[in-house]
C-alpha positions as CSV (number, residue, x, y, z in Angstrom):
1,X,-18.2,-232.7,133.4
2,X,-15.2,-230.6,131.8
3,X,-14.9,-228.3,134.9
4,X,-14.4,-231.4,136.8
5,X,-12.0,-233.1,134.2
6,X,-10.1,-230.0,134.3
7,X,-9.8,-229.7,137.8
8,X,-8.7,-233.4,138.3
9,X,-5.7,-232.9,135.3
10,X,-4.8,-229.7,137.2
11,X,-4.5,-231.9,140.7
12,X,-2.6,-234.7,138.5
13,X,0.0,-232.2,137.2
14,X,0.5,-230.7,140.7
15,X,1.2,-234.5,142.8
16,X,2.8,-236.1,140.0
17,X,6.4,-236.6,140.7
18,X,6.4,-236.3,144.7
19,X,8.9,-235.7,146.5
20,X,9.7,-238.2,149.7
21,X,10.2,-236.7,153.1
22,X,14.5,-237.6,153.0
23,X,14.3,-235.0,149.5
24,X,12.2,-232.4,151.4
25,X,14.2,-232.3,154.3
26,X,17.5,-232.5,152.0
27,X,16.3,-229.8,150.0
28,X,15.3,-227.8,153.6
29,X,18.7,-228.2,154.5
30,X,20.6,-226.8,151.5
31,X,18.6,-223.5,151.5
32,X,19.2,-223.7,155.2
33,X,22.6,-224.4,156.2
34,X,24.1,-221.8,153.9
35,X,22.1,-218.9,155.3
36,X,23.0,-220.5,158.8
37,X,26.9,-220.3,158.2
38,X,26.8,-216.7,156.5
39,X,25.0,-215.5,159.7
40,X,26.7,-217.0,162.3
41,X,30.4,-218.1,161.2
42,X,31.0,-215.6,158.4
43,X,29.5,-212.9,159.3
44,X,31.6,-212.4,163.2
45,X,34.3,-213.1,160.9
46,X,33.9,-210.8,158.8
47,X,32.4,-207.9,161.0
48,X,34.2,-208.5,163.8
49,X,33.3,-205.1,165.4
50,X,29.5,-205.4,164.8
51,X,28.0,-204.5,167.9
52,X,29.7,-201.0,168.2
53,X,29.2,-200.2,164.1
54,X,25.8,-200.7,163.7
55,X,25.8,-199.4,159.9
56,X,29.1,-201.0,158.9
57,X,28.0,-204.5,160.7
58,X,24.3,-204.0,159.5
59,X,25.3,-203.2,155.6
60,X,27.6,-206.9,156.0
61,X,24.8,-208.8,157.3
62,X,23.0,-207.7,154.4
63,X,25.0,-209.0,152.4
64,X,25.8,-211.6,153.3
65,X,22.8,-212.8,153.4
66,X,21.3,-211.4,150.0
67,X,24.2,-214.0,149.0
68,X,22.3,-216.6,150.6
69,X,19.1,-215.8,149.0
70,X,20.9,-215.7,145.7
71,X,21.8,-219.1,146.4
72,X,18.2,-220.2,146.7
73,X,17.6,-218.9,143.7
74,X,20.5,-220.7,141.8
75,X,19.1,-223.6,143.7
76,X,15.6,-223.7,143.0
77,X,16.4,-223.3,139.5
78,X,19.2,-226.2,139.8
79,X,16.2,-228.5,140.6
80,X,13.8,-227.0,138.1
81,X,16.8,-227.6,135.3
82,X,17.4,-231.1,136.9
83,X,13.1,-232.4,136.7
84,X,12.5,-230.5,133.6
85,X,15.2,-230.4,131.1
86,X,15.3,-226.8,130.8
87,X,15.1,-223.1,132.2
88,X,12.7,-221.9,129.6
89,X,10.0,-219.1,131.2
90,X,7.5,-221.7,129.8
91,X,8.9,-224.3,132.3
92,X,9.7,-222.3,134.7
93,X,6.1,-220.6,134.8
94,X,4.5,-223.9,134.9
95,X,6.9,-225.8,137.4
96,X,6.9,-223.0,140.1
97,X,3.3,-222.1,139.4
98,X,3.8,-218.6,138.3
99,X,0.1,-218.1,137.2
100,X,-3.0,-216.9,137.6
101,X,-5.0,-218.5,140.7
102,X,-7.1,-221.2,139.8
103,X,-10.3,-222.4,141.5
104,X,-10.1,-225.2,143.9
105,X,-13.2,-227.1,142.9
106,X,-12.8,-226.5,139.0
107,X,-9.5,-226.1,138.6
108,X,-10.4,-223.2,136.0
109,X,-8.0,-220.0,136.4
110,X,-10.0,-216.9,137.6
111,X,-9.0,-213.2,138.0
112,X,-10.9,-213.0,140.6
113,X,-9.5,-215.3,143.1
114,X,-6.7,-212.6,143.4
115,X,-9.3,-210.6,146.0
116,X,-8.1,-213.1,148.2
117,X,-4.7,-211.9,148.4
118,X,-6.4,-208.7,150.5
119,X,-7.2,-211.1,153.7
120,X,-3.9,-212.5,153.6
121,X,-2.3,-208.9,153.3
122,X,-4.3,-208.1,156.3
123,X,-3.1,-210.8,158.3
124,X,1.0,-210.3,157.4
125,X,0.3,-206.8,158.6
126,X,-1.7,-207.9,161.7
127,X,1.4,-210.3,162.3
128,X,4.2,-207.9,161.6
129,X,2.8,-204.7,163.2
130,X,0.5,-206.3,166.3
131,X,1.3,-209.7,167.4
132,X,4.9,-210.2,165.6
133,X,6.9,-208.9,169.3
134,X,4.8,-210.8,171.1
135,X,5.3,-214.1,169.5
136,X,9.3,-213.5,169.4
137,X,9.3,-212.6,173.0
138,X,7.0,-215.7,174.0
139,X,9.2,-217.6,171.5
140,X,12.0,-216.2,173.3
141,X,11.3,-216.9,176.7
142,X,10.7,-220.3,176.4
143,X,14.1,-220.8,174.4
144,X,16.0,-218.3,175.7
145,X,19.1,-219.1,174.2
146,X,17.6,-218.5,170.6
147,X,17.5,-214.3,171.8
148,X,18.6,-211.7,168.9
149,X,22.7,-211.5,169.9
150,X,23.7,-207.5,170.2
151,X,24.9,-206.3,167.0
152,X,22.6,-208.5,165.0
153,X,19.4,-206.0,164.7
154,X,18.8,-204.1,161.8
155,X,16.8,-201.4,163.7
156,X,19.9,-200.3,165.3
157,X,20.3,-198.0,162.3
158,X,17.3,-196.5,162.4
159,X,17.2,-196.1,165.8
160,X,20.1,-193.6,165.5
161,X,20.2,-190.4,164.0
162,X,23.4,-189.6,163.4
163,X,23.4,-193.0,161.0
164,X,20.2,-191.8,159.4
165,X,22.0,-188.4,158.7
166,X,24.9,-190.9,157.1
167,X,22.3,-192.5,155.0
168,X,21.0,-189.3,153.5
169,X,22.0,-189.4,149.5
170,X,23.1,-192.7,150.0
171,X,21.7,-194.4,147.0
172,X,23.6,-197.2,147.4
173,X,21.8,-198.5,150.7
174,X,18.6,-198.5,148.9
175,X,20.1,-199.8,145.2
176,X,21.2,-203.3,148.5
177,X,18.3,-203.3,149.9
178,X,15.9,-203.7,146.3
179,X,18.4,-206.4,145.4
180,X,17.8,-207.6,148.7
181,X,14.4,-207.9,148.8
182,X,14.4,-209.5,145.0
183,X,15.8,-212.3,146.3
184,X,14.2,-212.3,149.8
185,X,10.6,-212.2,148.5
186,X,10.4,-213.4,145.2
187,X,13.2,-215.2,143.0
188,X,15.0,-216.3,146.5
189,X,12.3,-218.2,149.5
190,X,9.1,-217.9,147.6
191,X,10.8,-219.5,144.0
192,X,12.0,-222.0,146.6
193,X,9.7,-223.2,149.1
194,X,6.0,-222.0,147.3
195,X,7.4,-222.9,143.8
196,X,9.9,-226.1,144.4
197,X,8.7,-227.6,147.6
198,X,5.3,-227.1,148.1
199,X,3.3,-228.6,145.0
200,X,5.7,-232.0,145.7
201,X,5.1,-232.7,149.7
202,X,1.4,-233.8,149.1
203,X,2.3,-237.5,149.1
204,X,3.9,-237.1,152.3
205,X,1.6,-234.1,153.6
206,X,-1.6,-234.5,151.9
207,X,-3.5,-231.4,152.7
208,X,-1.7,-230.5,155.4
209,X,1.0,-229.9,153.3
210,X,0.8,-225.9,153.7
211,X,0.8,-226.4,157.6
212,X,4.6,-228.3,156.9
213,X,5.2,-225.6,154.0
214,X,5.4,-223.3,156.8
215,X,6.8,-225.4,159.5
216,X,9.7,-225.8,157.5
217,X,9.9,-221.9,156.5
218,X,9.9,-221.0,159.8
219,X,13.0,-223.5,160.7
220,X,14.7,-222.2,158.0
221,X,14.9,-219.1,159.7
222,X,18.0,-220.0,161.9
223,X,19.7,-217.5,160.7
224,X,18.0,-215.4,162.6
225,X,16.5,-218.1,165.3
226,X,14.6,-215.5,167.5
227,X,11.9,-214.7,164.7
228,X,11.4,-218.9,163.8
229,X,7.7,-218.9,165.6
230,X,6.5,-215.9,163.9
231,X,7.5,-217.2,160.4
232,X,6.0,-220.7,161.1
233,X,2.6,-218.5,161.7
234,X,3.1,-216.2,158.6
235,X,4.6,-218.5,156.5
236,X,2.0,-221.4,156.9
237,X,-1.5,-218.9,157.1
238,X,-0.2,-215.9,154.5
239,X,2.1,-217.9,152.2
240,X,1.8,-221.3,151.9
241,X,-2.3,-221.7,152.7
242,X,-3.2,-219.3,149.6
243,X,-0.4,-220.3,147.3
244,X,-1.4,-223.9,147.9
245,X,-5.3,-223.2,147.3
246,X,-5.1,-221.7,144.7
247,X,-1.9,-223.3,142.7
248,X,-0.5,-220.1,141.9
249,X,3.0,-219.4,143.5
250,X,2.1,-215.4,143.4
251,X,-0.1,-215.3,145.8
252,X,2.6,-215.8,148.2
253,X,5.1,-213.7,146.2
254,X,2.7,-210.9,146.8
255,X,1.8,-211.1,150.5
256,X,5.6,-211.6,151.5
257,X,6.6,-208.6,149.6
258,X,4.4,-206.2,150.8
259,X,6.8,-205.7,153.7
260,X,9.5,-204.9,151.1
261,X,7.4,-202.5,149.9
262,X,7.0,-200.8,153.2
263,X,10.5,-201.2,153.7
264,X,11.6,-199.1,150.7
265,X,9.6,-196.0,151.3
266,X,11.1,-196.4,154.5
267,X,14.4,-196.3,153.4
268,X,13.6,-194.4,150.4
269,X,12.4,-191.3,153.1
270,X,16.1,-191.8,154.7
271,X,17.8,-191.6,151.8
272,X,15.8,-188.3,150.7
273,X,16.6,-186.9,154.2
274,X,12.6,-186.9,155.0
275,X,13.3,-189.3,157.9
């Protein structure tokens, strides 16, 4: 009788409050539109030579958009500060879900419920390494127009070795891309679409809410338009399915960075001249 009292107060705390499809969308569209601008208005503007300095235009479009990401996190914590009164870690923690995973029929927080971060880890990697090309490309053939414009890869700089000999020593690259990252995977779209928005689209949602969790990720993506069907899939399975399960935000926080992670030995080798 307690387990279930406890897991009903848990689902109680997590629909209270809903938000209505017009604030979900309006939400959707202030971390969107921002990223959308810095990539495609600001950033020809401001790289105007991109496509024949890969490192110069690739080190803007950073960040540029590690600005954006900063700006979901001012927002998420706008709207945290706005429903709750306050920016204390207490309310913060509880708000976004920052916990331990908790049991779906109990509601009861378990340690290990985490082991179920390891399927969802497999799956990213399946996605990124395996099927990720193949989805952009079939994405890409059937809107065509949506293609990665030239200049606008970041592989370009790995792809040539006279850049990576540029790199070497260059602490700097990696010191942008950790910031980076901080905001991409954690304080910036999992603080804003695992913590804010997906514990209040339920009412609209139900429990398909996680499916729309990651239907919305994926559109946010315009910034970079040609990877959209990819992050539906990741973002709805790897993200949004365990975070909402298990009402704890870092489930997703941990998935989406393990990419980072890869990332910064990656960079890290460069740097160290091992690559």
């Amino acid at each position: 009788m307690q387990n279930k009292t406890s897991a009903a107060s848990q689902r109680a705390v997590g629909t209270k409050d809903q938000y209505s499809l017009a604030k979900i969308l309006g939400i959707w569209a202030a971390a969107t539109l921002p990223m959308a601008i810095l990539s495609w208005i600001v950033f020809p503007l401001t790289a105007p030579d991109f496509e024949s300095d890969p490192l110069g235009s690739g080190v803007t479009r950073v960040i540029l958009l590690t600005l954006g990401l900063i700006w979901l996190f001012v927002l998420s914590m706008i709207i945290v500060r706005q429903e709750e009164g306050d920016l204390s870690w207490v309310t913060v923690k509880r708000r976004l879900r920052l916990d331990t995973p908790r049991d779906p029929k109990t509601g009861e927080r378990q340690h290990r419920l985490w082991l179920w971060v390891v399927p969802a880890l497999v799956g990213i990697a399946l996605l990124d390494v395996v099927l990720g090309s193949t989805i952009d490309n079939l994405w890409v053939s059937i809107f065509p127009f949506l293609a990665e414009p030239p200049g606008y890869s970041f592989d370009a700089i790995f792809e040539s070795s006279e850049i990576l000999e540029r790199l070497v020593g260059a602490w700097w690259f990696l010191a942008l891309f950790v910031v980076s990252a901080i905001f991409n995977t954690i304080l910036g779209e999992e603080f804003l679409f695992r913590g804010v928005l997906l514990p209040k689209m339920e009412s609209v949602f139900g429990r398909w809410s996680w499916v729309a969790n990651g239907v919305l990720f994926g559109f946010y993506h315009l910034h970079q338009p040609w990877g959209i069907l990819t992050a539906i899939v990741g973002g709805a399975l790897c993200y949004a399915l365990p975070a909402w399960r298990f009402h704890s935000t870092w489930m997703s926080v941990i998935v989406h960075s393990a990419q980072s992670v890869f990332l910064f030995l990656l960079i890290l080798g460069v740097v160290l001249g091992l690559a």
